[in-house]
matplotlib code that plots the C-alpha trace (Angstrom):
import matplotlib.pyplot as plt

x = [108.0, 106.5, 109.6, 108.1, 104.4, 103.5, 105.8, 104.5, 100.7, 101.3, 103.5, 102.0, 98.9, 100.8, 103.9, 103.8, 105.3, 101.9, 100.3, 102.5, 101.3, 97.1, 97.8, 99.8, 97.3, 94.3, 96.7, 96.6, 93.2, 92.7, 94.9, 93.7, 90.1, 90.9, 93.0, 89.8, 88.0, 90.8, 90.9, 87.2, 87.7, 90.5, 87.5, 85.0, 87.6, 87.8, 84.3, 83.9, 87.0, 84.7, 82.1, 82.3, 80.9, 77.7, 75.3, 71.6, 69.2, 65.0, 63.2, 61.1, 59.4, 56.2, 53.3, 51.0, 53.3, 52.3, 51.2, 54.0, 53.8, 56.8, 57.0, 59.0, 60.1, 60.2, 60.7, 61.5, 63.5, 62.8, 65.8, 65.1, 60.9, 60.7, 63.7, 62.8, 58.8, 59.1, 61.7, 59.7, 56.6, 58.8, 59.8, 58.8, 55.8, 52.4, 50.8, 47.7, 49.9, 52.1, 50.9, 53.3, 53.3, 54.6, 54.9, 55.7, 56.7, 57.4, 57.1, 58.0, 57.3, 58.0, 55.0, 53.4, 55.6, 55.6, 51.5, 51.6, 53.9, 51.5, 48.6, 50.3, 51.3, 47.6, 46.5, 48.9, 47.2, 49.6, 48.5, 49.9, 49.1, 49.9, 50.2, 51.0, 51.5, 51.8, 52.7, 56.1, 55.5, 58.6, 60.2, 60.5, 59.8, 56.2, 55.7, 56.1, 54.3, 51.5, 51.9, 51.3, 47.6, 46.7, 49.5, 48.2, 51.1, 52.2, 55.4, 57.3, 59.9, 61.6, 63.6, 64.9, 64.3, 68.1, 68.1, 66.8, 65.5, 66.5, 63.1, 64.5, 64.5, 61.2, 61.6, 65.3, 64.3, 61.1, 60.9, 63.3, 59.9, 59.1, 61.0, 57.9, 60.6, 62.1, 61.5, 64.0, 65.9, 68.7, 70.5, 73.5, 74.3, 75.7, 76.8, 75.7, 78.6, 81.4, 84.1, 83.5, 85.9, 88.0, 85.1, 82.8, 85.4, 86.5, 82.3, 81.9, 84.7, 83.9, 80.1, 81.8, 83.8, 79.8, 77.9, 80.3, 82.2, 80.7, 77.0, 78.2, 80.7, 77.9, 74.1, 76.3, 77.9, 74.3, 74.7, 72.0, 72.6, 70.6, 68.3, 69.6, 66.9, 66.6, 66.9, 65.0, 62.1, 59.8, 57.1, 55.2, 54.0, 57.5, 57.6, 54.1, 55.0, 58.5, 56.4, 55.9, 58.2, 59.2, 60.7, 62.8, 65.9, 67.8, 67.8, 64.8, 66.0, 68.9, 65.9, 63.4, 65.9, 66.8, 63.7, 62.6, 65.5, 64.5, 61.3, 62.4, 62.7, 65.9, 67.1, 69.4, 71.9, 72.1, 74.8, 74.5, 71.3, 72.5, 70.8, 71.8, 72.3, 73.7, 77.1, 76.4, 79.0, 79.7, 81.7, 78.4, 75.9, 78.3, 78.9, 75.1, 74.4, 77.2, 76.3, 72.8, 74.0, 76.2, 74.1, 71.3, 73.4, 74.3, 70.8, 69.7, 72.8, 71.4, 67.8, 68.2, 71.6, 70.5, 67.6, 69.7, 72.0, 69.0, 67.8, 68.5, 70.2, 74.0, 76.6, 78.1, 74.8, 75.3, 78.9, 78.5, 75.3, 77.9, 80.3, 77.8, 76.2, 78.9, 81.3, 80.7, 82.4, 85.8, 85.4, 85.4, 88.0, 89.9, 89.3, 90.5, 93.6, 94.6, 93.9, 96.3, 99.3, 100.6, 100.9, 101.9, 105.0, 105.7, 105.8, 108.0, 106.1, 107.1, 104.9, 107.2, 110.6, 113.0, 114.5, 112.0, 111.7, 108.3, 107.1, 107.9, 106.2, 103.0, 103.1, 103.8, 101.1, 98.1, 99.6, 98.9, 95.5, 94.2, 95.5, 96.6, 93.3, 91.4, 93.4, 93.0, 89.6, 88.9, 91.1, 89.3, 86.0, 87.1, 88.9, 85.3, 84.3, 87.0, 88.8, 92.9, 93.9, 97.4, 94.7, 92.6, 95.8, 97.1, 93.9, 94.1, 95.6, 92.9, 90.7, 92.4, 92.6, 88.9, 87.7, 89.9, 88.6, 85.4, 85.9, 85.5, 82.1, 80.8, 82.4, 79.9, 77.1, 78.2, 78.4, 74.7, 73.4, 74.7, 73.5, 70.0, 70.4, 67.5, 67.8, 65.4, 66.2, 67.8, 67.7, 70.4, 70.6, 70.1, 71.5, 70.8, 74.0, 72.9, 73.2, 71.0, 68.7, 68.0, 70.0, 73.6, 76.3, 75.3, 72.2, 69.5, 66.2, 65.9, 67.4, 64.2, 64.2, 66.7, 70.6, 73.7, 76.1, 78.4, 76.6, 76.0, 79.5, 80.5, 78.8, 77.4, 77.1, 78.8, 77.9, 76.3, 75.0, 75.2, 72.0, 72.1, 72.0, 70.8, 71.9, 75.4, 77.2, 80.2, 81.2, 82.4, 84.1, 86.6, 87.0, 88.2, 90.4, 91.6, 92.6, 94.4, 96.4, 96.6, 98.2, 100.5, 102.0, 102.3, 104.0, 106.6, 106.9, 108.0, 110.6, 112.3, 111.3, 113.8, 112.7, 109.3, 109.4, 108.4, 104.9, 105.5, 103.5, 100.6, 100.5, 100.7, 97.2, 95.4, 96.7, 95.4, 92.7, 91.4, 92.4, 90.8, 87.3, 87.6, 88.7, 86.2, 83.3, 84.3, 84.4, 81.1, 79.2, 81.1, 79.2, 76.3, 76.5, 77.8, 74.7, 72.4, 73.2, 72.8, 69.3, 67.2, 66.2, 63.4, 60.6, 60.3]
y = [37.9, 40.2, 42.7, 43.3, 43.2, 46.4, 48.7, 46.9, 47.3, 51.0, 51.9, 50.5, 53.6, 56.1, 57.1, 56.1, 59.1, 60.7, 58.4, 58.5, 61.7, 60.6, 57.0, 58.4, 61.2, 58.4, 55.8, 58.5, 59.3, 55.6, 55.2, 58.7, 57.7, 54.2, 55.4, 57.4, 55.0, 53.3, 56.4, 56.3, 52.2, 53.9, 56.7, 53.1, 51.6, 54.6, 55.4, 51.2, 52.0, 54.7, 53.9, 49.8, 49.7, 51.5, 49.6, 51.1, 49.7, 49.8, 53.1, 50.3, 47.4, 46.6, 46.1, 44.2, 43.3, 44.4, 42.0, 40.7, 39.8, 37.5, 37.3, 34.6, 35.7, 32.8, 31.9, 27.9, 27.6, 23.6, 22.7, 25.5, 26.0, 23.2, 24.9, 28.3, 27.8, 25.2, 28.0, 30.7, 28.8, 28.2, 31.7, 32.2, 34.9, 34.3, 33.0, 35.1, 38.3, 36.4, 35.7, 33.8, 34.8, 32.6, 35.1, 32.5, 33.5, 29.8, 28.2, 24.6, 22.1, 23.6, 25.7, 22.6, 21.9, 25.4, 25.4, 21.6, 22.8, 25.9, 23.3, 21.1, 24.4, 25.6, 22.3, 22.8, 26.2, 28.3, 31.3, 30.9, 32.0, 30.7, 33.7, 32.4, 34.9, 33.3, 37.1, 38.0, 41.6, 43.6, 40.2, 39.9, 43.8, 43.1, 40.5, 42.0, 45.0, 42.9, 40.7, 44.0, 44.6, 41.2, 41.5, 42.1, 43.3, 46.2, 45.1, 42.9, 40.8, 39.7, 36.5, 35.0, 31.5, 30.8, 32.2, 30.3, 32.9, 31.6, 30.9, 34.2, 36.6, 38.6, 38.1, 40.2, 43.1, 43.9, 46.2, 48.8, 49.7, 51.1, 54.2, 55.5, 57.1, 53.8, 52.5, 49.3, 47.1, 44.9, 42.3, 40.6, 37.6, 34.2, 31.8, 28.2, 26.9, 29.8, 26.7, 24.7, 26.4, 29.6, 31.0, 30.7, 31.9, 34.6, 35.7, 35.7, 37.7, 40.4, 40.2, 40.7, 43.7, 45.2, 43.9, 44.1, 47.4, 49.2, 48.7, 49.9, 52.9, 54.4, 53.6, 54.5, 57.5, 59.1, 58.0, 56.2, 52.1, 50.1, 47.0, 44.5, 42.7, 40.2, 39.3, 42.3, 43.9, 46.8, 49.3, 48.7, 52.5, 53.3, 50.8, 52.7, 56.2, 55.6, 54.8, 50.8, 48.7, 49.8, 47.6, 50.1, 49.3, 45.5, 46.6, 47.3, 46.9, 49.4, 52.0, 51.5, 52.1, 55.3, 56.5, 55.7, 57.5, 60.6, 60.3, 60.8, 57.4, 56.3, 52.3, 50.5, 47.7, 45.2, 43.3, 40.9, 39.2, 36.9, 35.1, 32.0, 31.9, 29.8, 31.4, 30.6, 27.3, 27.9, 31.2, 31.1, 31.5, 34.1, 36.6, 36.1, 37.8, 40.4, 41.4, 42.1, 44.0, 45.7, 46.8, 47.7, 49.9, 52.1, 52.3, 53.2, 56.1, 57.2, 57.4, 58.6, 60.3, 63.8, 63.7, 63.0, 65.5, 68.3, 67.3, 68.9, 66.1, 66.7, 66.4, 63.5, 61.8, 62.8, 62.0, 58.5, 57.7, 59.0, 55.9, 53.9, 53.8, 54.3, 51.8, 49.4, 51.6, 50.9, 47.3, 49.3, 51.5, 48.6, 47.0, 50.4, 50.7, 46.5, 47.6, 50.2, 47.7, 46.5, 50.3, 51.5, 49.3, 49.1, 53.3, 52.9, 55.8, 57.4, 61.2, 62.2, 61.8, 58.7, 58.8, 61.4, 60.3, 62.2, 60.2, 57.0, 58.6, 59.2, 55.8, 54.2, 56.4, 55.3, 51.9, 52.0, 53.7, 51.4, 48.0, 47.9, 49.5, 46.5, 43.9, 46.3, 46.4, 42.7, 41.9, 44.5, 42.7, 39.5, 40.3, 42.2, 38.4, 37.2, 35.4, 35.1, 38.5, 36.5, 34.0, 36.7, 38.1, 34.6, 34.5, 38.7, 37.3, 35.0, 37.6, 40.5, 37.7, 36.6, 40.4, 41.2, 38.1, 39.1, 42.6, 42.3, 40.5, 43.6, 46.3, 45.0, 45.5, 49.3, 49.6, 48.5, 50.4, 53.2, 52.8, 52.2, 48.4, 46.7, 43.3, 41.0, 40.2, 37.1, 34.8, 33.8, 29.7, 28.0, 24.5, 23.6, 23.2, 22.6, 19.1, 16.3, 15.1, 19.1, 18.5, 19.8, 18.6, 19.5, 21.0, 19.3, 20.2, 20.6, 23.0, 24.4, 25.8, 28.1, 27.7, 29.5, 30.3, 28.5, 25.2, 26.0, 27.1, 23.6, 21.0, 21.6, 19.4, 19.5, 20.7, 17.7, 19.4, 22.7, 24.9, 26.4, 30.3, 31.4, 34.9, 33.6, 34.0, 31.6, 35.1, 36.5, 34.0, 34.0, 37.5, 37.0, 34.5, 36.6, 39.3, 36.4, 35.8, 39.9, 39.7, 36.8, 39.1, 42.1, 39.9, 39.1, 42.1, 43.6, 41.1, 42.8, 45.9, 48.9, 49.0, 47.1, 44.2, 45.7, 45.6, 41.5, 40.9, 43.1, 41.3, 38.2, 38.8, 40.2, 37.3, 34.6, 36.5, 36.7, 33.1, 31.7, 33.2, 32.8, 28.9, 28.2, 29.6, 27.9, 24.6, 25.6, 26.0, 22.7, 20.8, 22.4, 21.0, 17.6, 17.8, 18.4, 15.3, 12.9, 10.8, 11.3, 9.0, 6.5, 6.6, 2.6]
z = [24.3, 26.6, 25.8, 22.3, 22.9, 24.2, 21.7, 18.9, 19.9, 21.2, 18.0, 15.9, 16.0, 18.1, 19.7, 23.2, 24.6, 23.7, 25.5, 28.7, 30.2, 29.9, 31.5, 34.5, 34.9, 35.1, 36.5, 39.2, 39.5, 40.3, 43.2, 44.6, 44.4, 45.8, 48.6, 49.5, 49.6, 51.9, 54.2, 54.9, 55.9, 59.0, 60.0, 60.4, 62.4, 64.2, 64.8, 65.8, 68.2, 69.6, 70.0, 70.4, 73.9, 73.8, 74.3, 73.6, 76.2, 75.3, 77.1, 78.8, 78.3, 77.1, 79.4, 76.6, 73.9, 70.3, 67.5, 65.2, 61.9, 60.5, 56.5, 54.6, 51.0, 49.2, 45.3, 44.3, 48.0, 48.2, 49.8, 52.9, 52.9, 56.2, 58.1, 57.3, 57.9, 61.2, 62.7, 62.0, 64.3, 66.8, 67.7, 71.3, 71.7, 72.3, 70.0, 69.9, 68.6, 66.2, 62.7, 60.1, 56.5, 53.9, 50.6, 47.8, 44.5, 43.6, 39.8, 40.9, 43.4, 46.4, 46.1, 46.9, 49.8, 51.4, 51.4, 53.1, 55.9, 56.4, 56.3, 58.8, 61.5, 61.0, 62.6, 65.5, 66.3, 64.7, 62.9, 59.6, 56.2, 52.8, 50.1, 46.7, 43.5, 40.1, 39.0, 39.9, 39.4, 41.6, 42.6, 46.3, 47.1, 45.3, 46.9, 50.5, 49.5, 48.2, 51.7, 53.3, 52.8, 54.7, 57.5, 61.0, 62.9, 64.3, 63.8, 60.9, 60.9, 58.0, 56.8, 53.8, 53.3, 54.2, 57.6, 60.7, 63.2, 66.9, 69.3, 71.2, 68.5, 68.9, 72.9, 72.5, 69.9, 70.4, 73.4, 71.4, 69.6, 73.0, 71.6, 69.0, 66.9, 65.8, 62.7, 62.3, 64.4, 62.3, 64.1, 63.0, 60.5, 61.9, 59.2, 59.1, 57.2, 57.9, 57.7, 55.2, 52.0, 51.8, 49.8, 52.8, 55.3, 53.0, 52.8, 56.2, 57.3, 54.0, 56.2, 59.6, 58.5, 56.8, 60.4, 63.0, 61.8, 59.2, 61.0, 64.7, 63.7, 61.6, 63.7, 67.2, 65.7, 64.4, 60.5, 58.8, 57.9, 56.4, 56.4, 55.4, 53.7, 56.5, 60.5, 61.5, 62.5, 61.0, 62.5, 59.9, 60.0, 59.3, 55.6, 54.7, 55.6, 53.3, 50.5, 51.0, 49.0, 45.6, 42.8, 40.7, 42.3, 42.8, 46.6, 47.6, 51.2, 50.7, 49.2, 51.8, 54.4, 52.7, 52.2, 55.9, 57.2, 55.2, 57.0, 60.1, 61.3, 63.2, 63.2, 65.4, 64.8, 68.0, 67.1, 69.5, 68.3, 66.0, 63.2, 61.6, 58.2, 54.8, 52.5, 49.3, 48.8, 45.2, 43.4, 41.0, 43.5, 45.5, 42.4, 41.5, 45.1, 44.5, 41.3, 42.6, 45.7, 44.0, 40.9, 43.2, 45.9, 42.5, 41.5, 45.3, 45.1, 41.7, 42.5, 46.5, 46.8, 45.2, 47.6, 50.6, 50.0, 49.7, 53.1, 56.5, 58.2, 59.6, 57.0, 58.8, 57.4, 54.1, 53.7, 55.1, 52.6, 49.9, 50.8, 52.0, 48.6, 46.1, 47.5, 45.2, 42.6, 43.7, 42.1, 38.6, 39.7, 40.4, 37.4, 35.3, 37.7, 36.6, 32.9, 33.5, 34.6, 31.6, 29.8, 33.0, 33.5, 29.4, 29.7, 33.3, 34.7, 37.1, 37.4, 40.3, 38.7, 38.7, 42.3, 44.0, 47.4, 47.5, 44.7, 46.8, 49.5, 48.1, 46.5, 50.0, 50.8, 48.7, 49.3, 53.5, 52.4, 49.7, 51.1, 54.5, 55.4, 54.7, 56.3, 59.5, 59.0, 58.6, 61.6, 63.6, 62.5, 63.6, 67.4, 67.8, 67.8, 69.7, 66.6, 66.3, 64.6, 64.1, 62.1, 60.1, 58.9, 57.5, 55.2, 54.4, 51.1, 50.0, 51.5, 48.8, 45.9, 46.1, 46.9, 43.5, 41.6, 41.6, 40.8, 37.4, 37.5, 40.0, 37.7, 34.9, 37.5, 38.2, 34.3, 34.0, 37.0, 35.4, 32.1, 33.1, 31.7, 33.7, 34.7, 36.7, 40.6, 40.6, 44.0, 45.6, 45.2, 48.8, 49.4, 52.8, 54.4, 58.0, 59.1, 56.9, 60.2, 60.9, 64.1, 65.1, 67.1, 70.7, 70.8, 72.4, 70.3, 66.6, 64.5, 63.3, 66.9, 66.6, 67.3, 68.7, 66.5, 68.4, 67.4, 63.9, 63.0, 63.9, 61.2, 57.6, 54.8, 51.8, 48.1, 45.9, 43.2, 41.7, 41.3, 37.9, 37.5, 33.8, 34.2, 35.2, 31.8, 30.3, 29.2, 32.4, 33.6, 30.5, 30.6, 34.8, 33.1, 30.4, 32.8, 35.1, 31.7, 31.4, 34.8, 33.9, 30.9, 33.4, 35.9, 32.9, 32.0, 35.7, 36.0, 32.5, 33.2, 35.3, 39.3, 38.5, 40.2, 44.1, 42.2, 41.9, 45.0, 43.8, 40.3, 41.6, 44.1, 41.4, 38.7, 41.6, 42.4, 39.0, 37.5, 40.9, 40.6, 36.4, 37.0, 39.8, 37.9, 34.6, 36.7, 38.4, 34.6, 33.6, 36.3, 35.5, 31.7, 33.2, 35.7, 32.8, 30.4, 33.3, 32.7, 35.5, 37.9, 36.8, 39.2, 41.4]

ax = plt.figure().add_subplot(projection="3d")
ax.plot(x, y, z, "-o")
ax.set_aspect("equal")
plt.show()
């Protein structure tokens, strides 16, 4: 079948030797610009290699610490709001410069919930406040902005409602601030329930290779990073001096940061001040947070990049923002270069000459840059952490399929970000996967109080129910599966075709990669229909 498809649709308008020469010269674009993108992934590595052991040490330490303000962004978290709001009161610092800001957006009951918890730490001394909006005006950046004006601190720390924030975590970052140049301190994510699918291992090592990686080789080598939205701490004089919070973007994080930077502020990363956090369990929830990340990193390198490169910072600044910010892109140059397949194999192209060894060179080439440099960089990201290489490289695969799978779904966010297509910010669902008595194996005191990531690696809870996500569209998920069925035809195709099938291996990634995230989120919506025809429980 597949040996008379593709002459019939291509001959059927034009003759395919017309077409040959503009595929192969975009078919090569592709693999240029992802292999770029590859390269940069060995210069992180690199810079990591380099610059691993530094280890930045505070100027001194604080004679009378400074007041601290700790915010909670919160929107409908009712599963979360006790574990986020009891760990936040039991940071250790003295309580006469800490104040605790709960900054909920919530529409249902766990507004309720969240201002009874803040009633019940107000009795124990704690000082606590209770900040409700029922206008959601700039999502979660309005509401921190708008948290602002009452906030007492000197400094702020920030975390979402997934995150428990150990009793240490002030105690550990806060005498950097000694430095009055420094504007942020981001510490690094720990993940509650790293074990509990190859979707949540596969997230936590993609996080790893961003924290552990990405974050050291750039902040120790004099780039700029980024906050990440949560786990750290703000001089609040640095967030006002920026410009405050500002909702124009889907990462308002990524944008302060920026804008901070250009102020003259510097951050640090201090990776080993972790904080404990929830994956999101389901493929739903988990391309919900990447199509928001990714839309929003494209709107940030839109609205900040022509401003960053005007300003007199090193180039080594510049360049970094550059692939800091238009990463995300290679998802829909991905996307393009798997379009491409089926032509490319029907047309046997072959731009170098059949039999050129320099045309097997430069494909071997782009191959080591656009692939091998990711399973390099994930291992390195995980024997930082003292994890079996031999172990990370066994999972490399599921790592490339799911990282391909949902390709498609981010190349529709770079599509809107760059057609100005706004879209409200949509939360990330939590579940709370941590243990059901808020305890976990081996630790002595609650949960609430702040764990080791050695502890909370070790026990979660599995997935009951599904959380619906409205902006989550049927739609997508058949396309993914449509281009696992593209990828299907390719693969039949190769095995007709002259020399093709060394691209067998390739196909068959991408056709797993695409039918896996396409069947998992179709199963996902199908609960979520089942879910909703069930009759709900009739009260005793």
């Amino acid at each position: 079948m597949t040996e008379w498809i593709s002459p019939l649709i291509l001959s059927a308008w034009i003759d395919p030797q017309i077409l040959r020469w503009p595929v192969t010269g975009v078919y090569l674009a592709l693999m240029v610009i992802i292999g770029t993108y590859g390269l940069h992934r060995y210069w992180l590595v690199y810079l990591y290699s380099r610059h691993r052991r530094v280890r930045p040490r505070p100027e001194r330490r604080y004679e009378q610490l400074p007041r601290v303000t700790v915010q909670l962004p919160i929107f409908n978290e009712g599963a979360v709001i006790h574990r986020i709001i009891d760990a936040a009161c039991a940071i250790d610092y003295p309580t006469e410069l800490l104040q605790v800001q709960v900054v909920d957006d919530s529409t249902d009951e766990s507004a309720t919930m969240a201002e009874r918890r803040v009633a019940y730490w107000a009795n124990q001394g704690v000082d606590i406040q209770y900040l409700h909006r029922t206008d959601r005006t700039g999502f979660k950046a309005g509401a921190l902005q708008a948290a602002n004006s009452s906030a007492t601190g000197e400094l702020i720390a920030i975390f979402d409602a997934d995150f428990i924030p150990p009793t240490a975590f002030l105690k550990r970052t806060v005498h950097y601030f000694t430095d009055p140049t420094l504007g942020m301190v981001q510490t690094r994510w720990a993940h509650i329930n790293r074990n509990d699918s190859i979707l949540t291992r596969g997230q936590a090592i993609f996080l790893d290779g961003h924290f552990v990686i990405e974050h050291t080789a750039r902040n120790r080598s004099g780039a700029w990073i980024n906050f990440n939205g949560t786990a750290g701490l703000w001089r609040r004089e640095a967030i006002e001096s920026a410009g405050g919070w500002q909702h124009d973007t889907l990462t308002e994080d990524v944008d302060l940061s920026y804008r901070a930077q250009l102020a003259g502020w510097r951050f640090l990363f201090l990776p080993w001040v972790q904080c404990p956090a929830e994956l999101p369990p389901e493929i739903n929830a988990f391309k919900s947070q990447q199509h928001r990340w990714t839309k929003g990193s494209i709107q940030t390198a839109i609205k900040l990049l022509p401003t960053v490169f005007r300003a007199k910072v090193p180039w080594k600044v510049k360049s970094e923002a550059f692939f800091h910010l238009t990463s995300p892109m290679v998802y829909l140059y991905v996307t393009l270069f798997a379009a491409l397949f089926y032509p490319a194999i029907s047309m046997n192209i072959k731009p170098f000459g059949r039999g050129a060894w320099y045309g097997e060179l430069a494909g071997m080439s782009l191959f080591i840059l656009g692939t091998i440099s990711a399973a390099i960089f994930y291992i390195a990201s995980q024997r930082a952490q003292k994890r079996s290489a031999l172990l990370t490289l066994i999972q490399v695969p599921a790592l490339m399929a799911i990282g391909i799978g949902i390709a498609l779904n981010n190349a529709i966010a770079c599509l809107e970000a760059l057609f100005g297509h706004e879209s409200p910010f949509i939360r990330t669902p939590k579940y709370n996967t941590s243990a059901d008595n808020g305890e976990l194996p081996g630790m002595t005191e609650p949960l609430a109080k702040g764990a080791a990531q050695s502890h909370v690696e070790k026990h979660s809870k599995k997935v009951s129910r599904v959380i619906p996500i409205p902006s989550m569209k049927r739609s997508v998920c058949l396309l993914e599966l449509g281009m696992g069925a593209y990828m299907l035809a390719c693969i039949g195709l190769s095995l007709t075709a002259d020399h093709r099938t060394i691209s067998l291996p390739f196909l068959t990634l991408f056709a797993s990669g695409y039918l896996y995230v396409g069947g998992s989120s179709l199963w996902v919506h199908l609960r979520v229909f089942l879910e909703s025809r069930k009759p709900l429980p009739q009260p005793a």
